[in-house]
C-alpha positions as CSV (number, residue, x, y, z in Angstrom):
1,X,0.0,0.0,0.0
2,X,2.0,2.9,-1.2
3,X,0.9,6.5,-2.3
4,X,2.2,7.8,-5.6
5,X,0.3,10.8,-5.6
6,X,-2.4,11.3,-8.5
7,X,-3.3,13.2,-11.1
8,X,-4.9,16.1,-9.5
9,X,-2.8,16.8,-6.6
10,X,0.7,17.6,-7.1
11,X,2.7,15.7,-4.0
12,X,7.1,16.3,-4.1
13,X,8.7,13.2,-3.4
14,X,9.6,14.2,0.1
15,X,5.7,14.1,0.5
16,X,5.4,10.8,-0.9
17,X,8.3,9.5,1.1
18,X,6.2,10.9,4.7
19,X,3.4,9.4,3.3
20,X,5.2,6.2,3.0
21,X,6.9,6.2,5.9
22,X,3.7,7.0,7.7
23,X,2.0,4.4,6.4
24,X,5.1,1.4,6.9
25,X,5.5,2.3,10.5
26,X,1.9,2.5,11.3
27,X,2.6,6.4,13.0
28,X,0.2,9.6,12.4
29,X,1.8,11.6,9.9
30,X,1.9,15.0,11.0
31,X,1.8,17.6,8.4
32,X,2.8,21.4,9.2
33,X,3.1,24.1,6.5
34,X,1.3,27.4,5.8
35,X,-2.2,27.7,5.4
36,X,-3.5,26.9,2.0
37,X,-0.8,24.4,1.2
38,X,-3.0,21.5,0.6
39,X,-2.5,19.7,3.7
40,X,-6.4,18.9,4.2
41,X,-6.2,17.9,0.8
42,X,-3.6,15.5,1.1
43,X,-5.8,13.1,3.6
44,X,-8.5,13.1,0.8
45,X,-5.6,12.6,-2.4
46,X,-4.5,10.1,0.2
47,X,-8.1,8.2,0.8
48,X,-8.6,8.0,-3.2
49,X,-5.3,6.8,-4.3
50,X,-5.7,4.4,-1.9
51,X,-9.4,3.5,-2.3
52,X,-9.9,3.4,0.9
53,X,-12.9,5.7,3.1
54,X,-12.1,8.9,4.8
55,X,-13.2,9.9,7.8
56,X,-12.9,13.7,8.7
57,X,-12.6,15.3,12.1
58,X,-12.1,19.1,11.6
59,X,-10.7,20.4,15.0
60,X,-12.2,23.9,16.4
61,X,-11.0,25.7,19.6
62,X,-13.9,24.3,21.6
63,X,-13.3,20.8,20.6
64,X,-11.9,18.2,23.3
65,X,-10.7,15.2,22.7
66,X,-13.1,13.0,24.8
67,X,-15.5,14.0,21.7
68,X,-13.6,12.1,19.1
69,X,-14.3,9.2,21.1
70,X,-17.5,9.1,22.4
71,X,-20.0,11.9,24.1
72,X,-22.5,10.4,26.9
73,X,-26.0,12.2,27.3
74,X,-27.0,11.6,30.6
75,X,-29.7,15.2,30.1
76,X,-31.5,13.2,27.7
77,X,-31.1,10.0,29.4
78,X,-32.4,11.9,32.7
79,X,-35.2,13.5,30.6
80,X,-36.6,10.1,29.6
81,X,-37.0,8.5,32.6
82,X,-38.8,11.3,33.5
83,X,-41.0,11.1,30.7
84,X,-40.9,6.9,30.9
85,X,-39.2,6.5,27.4
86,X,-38.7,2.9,27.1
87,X,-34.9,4.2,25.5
88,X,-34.0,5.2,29.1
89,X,-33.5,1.0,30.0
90,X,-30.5,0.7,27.2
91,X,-27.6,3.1,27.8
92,X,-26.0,2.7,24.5
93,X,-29.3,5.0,23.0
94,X,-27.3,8.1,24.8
95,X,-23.9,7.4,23.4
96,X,-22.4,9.5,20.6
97,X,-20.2,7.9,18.7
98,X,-16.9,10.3,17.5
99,X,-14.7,10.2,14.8
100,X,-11.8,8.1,15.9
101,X,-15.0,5.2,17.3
102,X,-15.9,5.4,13.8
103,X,-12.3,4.5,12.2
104,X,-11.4,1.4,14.6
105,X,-15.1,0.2,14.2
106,X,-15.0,0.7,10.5
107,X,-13.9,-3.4,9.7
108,X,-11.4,-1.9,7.2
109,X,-8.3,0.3,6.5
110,X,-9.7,3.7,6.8
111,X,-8.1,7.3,6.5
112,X,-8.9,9.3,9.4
113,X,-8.0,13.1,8.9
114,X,-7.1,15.0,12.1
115,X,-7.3,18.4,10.7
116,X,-5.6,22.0,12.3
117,X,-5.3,20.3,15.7
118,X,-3.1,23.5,16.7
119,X,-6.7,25.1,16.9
120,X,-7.2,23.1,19.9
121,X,-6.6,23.6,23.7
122,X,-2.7,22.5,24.4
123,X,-4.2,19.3,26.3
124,X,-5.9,17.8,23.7
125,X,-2.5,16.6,22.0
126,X,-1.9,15.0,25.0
127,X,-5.2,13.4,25.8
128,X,-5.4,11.7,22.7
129,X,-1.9,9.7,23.1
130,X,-3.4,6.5,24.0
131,X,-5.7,5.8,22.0
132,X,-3.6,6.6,18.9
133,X,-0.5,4.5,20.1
134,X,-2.3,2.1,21.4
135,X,-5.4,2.0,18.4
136,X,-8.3,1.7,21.9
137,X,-10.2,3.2,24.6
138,X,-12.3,2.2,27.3
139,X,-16.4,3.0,27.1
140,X,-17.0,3.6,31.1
141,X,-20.6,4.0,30.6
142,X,-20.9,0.5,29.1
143,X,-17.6,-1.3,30.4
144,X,-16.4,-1.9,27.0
145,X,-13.3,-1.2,25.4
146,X,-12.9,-0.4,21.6
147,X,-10.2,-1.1,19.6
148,X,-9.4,-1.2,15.7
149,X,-10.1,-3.7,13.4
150,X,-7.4,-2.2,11.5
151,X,-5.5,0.3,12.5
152,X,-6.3,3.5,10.3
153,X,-3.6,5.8,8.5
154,X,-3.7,8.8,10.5
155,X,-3.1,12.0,9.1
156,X,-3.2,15.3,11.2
157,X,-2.6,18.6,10.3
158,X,-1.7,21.6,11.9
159,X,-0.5,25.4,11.2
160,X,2.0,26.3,13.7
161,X,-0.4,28.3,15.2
162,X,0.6,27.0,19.1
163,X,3.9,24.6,19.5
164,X,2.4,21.2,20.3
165,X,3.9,19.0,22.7
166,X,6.7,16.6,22.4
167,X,5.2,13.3,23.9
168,X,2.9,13.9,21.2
169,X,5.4,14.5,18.7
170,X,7.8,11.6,19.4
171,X,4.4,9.2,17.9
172,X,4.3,11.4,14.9
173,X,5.9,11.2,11.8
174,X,6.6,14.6,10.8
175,X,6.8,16.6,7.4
176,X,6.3,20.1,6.6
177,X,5.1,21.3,3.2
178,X,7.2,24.0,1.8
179,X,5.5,26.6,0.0
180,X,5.9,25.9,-3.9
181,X,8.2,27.1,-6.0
182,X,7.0,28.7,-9.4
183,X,7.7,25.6,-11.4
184,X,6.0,23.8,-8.7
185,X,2.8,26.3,-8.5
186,X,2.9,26.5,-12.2
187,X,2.0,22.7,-12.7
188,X,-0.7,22.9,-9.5
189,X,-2.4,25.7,-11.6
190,X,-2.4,23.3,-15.2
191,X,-4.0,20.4,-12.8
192,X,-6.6,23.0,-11.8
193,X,-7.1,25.0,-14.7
194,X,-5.8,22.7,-17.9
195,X,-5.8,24.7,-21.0
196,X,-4.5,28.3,-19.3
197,X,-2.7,30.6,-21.2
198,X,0.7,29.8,-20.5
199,X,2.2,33.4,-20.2
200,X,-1.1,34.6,-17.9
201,X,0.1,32.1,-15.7
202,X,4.0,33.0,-16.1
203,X,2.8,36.8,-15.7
204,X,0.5,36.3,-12.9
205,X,3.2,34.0,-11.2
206,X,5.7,36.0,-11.5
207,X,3.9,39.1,-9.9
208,X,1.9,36.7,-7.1
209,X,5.9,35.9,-6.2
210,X,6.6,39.7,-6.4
211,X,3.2,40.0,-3.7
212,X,4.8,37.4,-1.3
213,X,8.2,39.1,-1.5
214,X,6.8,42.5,-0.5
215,X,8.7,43.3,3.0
216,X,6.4,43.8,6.1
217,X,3.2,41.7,4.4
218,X,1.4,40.8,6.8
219,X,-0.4,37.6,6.0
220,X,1.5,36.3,2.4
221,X,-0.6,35.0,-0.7
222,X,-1.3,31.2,-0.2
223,X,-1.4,28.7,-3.0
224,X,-5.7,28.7,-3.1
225,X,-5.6,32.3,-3.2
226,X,-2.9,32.2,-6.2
227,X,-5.5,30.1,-7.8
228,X,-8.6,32.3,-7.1
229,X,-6.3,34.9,-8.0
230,X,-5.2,33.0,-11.2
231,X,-9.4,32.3,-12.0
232,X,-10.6,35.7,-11.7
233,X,-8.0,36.6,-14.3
234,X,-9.1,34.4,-17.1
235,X,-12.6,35.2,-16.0
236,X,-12.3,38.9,-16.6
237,X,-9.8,38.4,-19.1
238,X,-6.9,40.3,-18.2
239,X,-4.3,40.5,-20.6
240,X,-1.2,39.8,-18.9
241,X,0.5,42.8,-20.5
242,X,-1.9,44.8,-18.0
243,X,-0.5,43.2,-15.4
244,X,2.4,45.2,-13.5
245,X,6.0,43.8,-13.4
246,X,6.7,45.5,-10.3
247,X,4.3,44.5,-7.6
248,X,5.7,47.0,-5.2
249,X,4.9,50.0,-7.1
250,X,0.7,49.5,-7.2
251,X,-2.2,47.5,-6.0
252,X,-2.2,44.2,-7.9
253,X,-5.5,43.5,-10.0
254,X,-7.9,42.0,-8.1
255,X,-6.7,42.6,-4.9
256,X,-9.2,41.1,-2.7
257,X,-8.4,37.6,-4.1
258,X,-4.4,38.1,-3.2
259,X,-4.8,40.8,0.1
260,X,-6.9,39.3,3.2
261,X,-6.2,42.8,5.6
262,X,-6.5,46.1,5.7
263,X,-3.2,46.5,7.0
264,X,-1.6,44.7,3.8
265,X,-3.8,47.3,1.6
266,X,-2.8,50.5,2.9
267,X,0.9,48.9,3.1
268,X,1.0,48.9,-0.7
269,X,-1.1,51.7,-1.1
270,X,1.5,53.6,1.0
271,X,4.5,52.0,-1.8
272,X,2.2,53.2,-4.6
273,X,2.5,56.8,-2.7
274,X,6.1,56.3,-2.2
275,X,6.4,55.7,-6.1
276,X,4.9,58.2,-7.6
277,X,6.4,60.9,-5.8
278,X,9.6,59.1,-6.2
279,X,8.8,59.1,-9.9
């Protein structure tokens, strides 16, 4: 069971090798990179090259781990044998099942996606050590325990936002995906967009790099806003000699696809300013 990426997600070898290496030593691959890189995307590429199901459990900052378990309603239970609900006699009506319950119940090889677990509280790293080294957990309310049928290929991902902590990381497998290069970014935007005008793309690249560049930015371009970037451009055909070489000088077109602040607006607005009179 290897992953060779596919046709419409373009994976580096290194990312093929974590992949691997994830999936030979039976470890969570942990993926770290900026936002936008395709890391959420990569558990789905992942689940299809594969052919196996994937099972998604997108982290908030109220999420704990106990819920990607199980949750246990005792309100509802308490509710109905107030009400005499014939439910109330069988516990198992009042048990939620969670994410990870659904991938060791699942009777096959499953992907189970673990995604931006930096969102979290710094505990729930910790509280889910366990039951991903050890594929089980206990059910209290019903004194049994749970364990895989098979034990899923775990991918989590995460965006630096809060450092995570290292009992955690010694079970991971860890690779960070660098942002593209323009060769790179250049063949993610032919899987997306096949049939492009090649020098829209090399123009549009070549300012988008020119964006990123720009000293005291803020929040930088990402790869899915390059491509809503790269789509609004063919969509009001912009002809790339409209385009500006030098990024620094004006607003690019289209901002708002590119620019996700205020603060990274009036930053080139002020270089515009600073051009002109320089001019």
């Amino acid at each position: 069971m290897r992953f060779e990426g596919t046709a419409a997600y373009v994976a580096d070898k290194d990312l093929m090798v974590a992949v691997n290496a994830s999936i030979a030593l039976e470890r969570p691959l942990l993926v770290k990179g900026e936002p936008g890189t395709g890391k959420t995307e990569l558990a789905r590429q992942v689940a299809g090259a594969l052919g196996l199901d994937l099972i998604e459990w997108h982290v908030k900052s109220t999420t704990k781990a106990q819920q990607g378990l199980y949750e246990y309603d005792a309100v509802s239970r308490l509710r109905d044998s107030q009400l005499g609900d014939e439910r109330f006699n069988d516990i198992r009506n009042y048990i939620k099942r969670g994410k990870l319950w659904e991938a060791f119940d699942a009777g096959r090889k499953v992907v189970l996606l673990i995604d931006e677990i930096d969102k979290a509280d710094i505990e729930f790293p910790n509280d889910l050590l366990q039951e991903l080294d050890r594929m089980e957990f206990f059910v209290y309310e019903t004194g049994e325990t749970v364990k895989a049928a098979q034990r899923p290929i775990v991918i989590i991902t995460s965006n630096n936002e809060k450092e995570l902590p290292d009992a955690f990381l010694r079970r991971c497998f860890f690779h960070y995906i660098r942002f593209p290069e323009a060769e790179t970014l250049q063949k993610i935007v032919e899987v997306h967009y096949p049939g492009i005008k090649q020098n829209l793309v090399r123009a549009a690249l070549t300012q988008f790099y020119e964006v990123r560049e720009v000293p005291g930015l803020k929040k930088k371009p990402s790869t899915s806003e390059a491509l809503d970037w790269i789509r609004l451009l063919v969509a009001e055909d912009v002809d790339p000699a409209d385009l500006r070489a030098d990024a620094k000088n004006a607003l690019p077109k289209l901002h708002g696809a590119l620019l996700k602040n205020e603060q990274d607006v009036h930053l080139f607005e002020r270089l515009a300013f600073m051009a002109r009179r320089q001019g």
